[in-house]
N, C-alpha and C positions, 0 to 999 in steps of 0.2 A: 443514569447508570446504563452501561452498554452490558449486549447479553452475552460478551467473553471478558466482561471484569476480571482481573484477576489469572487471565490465560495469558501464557507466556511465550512469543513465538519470535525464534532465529532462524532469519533468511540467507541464508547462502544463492543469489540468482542474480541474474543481468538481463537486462532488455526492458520489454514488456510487458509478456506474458507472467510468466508467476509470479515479480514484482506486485503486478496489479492484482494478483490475488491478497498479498499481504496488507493492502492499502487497506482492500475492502476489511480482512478482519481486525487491523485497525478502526476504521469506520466502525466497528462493529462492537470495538472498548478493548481489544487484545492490544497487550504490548508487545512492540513489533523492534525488533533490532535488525538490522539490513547489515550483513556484513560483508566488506567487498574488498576485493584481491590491494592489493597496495596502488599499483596502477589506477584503478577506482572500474566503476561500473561504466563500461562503454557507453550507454543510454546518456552520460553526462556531451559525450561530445557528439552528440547527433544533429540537435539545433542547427538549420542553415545547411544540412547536407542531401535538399531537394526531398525529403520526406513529412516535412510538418513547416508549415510557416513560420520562421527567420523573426523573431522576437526583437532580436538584439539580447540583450544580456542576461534578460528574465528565461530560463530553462525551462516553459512552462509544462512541456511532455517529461522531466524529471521529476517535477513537484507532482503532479499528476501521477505517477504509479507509485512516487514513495513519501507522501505524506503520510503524516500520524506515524515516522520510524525513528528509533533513534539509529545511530550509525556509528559502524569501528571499522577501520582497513587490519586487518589481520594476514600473517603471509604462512599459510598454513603446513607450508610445508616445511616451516623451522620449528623447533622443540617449544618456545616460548610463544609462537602465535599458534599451535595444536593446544598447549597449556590450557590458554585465553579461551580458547574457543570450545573444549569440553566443559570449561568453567561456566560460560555460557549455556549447553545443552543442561547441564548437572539441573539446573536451576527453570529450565522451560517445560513446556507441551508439545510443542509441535514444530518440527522441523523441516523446510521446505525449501528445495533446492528444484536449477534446471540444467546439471551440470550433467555433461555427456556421462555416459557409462565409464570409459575410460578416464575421466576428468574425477569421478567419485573414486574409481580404484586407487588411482595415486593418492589422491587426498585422506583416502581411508573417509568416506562419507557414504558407506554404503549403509542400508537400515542395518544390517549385522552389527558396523562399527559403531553406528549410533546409540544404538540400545544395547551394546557394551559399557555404554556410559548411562542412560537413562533408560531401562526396558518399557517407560512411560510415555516413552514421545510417539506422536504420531507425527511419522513420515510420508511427506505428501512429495510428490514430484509432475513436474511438467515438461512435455518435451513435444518432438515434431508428429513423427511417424507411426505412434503406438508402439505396444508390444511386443510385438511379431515381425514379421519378415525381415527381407533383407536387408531395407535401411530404419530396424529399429534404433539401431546406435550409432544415425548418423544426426548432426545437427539439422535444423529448420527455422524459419521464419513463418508469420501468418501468412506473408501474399505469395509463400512455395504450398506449406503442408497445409494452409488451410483454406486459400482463394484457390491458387489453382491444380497442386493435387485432391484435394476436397472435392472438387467442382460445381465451387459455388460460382467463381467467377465464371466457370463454361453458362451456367443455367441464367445469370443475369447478362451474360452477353448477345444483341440479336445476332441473328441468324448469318447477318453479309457479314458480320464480324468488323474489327479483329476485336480479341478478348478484351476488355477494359481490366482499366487496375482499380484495386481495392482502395479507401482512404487507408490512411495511418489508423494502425492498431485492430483494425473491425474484428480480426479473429480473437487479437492478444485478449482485449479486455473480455469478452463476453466466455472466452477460455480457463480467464481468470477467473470468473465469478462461476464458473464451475464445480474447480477446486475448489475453492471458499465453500462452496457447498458441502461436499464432500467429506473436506475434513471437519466443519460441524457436526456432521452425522457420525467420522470417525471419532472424535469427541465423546459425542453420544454414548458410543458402544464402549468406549476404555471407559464411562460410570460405569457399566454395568461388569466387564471382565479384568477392569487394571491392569491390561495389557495394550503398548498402542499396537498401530496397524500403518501397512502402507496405502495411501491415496493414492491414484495415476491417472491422470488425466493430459492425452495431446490432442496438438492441433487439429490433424486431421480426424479423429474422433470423434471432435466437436461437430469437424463437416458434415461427418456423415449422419451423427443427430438431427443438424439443420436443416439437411436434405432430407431428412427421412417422408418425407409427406412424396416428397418425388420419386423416390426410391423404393417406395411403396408399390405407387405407378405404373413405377418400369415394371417390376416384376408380373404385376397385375396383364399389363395389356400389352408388353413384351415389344416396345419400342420405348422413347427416350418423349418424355410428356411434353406438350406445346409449350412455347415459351411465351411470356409476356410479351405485350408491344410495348 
């Protein structure tokens, strides 16, 4: 028996990162629906495109963030796949998308519209940049928003340089299992109030968690900390 038996969760996301968060609360006994634009989820044709080792025909970075999901391609900006897909929310917990700001406007997937339909769902989102500034609502990847705006890859890189890259994923998954955290705890709290809440968790947030021991440091001793050999 997993400890979200009976919790219900539709993914609206592509790629990575929030993907991989829905695995985990699969892993974790949640029912997971993953639903993707009719086109399908990018992440399918990545395989062999110099970012993860060329399998041949096994997808094994697509099995990887979306096992344990069932799957529908929905086209949600027609009356009949909007239907399908509140039919969907009506009947879950937790909602979990990584769709630009302007990508949730058109689709009407903002938490307002969602909890139009379920005021019980908890809305988790994942994105690049944070909150704030001025590319909150732009898109990201981990080897932008969370290697090297982060600056994780500056502090693992020596000193003659140049920067090295990141493997495949290092920010997405451990971003992932973030969120997963998160919305357990938002979970949590809708026992107690039977209202959900929004989740938010990016890339570069995570960095600056990461780094917190260095960033620490700096402030401390007002230069940039020795770097490993």
């Amino acid at each position: 028996m997993g400890v979200l038996d009976g919790i219900r969760v539709v993914e609206l996301a592509e790629h990575g990162f929030v993907p991989s968060c829905a695995a985990i609360l699969g892993d974790w006994g949640a029912d997971v629906v993953k639903v993707e634009r009719p086109t399908g989820d990018p992440l399918r044709a990545i395989m062999g495109a110099g970012f993860v080792a060329d399998t041949g025909d096994f997808n094994f970075l697509w099995e990887l963030y979306n096992r344990n999901k069932r799957g529908i391609a929905l086209d949600l900006r027609v009356p009949e796949g909007r239907t399908a897909f509140d039919r969907l929310l009506i009947g879950a917990d937790v909602f979990i998308t990584n769709f630009l700001p302007s990508a949730r406007k058109k689709l009407r997937t903002n938490p307002e519209d969602v909890w139009a339909v379920n005021p019980r769902l908890v809305y988790a989102k994942g994105h690049g940049q944070g909150q704030q500034g001025p590319d909150a609502d732009e898109g990201g990847f981990d080897s932008v928003s969370y290697w090297s705006r982060g600056g994780v890859g500056h502090m693992l890189t020596p000193a003659e340089g140049p920067m090295i890259m990141q493997r495949g994923a290092m920010g997405d998954a451990p971003s992932g299992a973030m969120l997963a955290g998160g919305i357990a705890a938002a979970l949590f709290q809708r026992e107690r109030t039977g209202k959900g809440m929004v989740v938010d968790v990016s890339l570069l947030n995570f960095a600056v968690w990461q780094l917190g021991v260095d960033l620490t440091a700096t402030t401390i001793l007002r230069r940039e900390p020795d770097k490993m050999g």
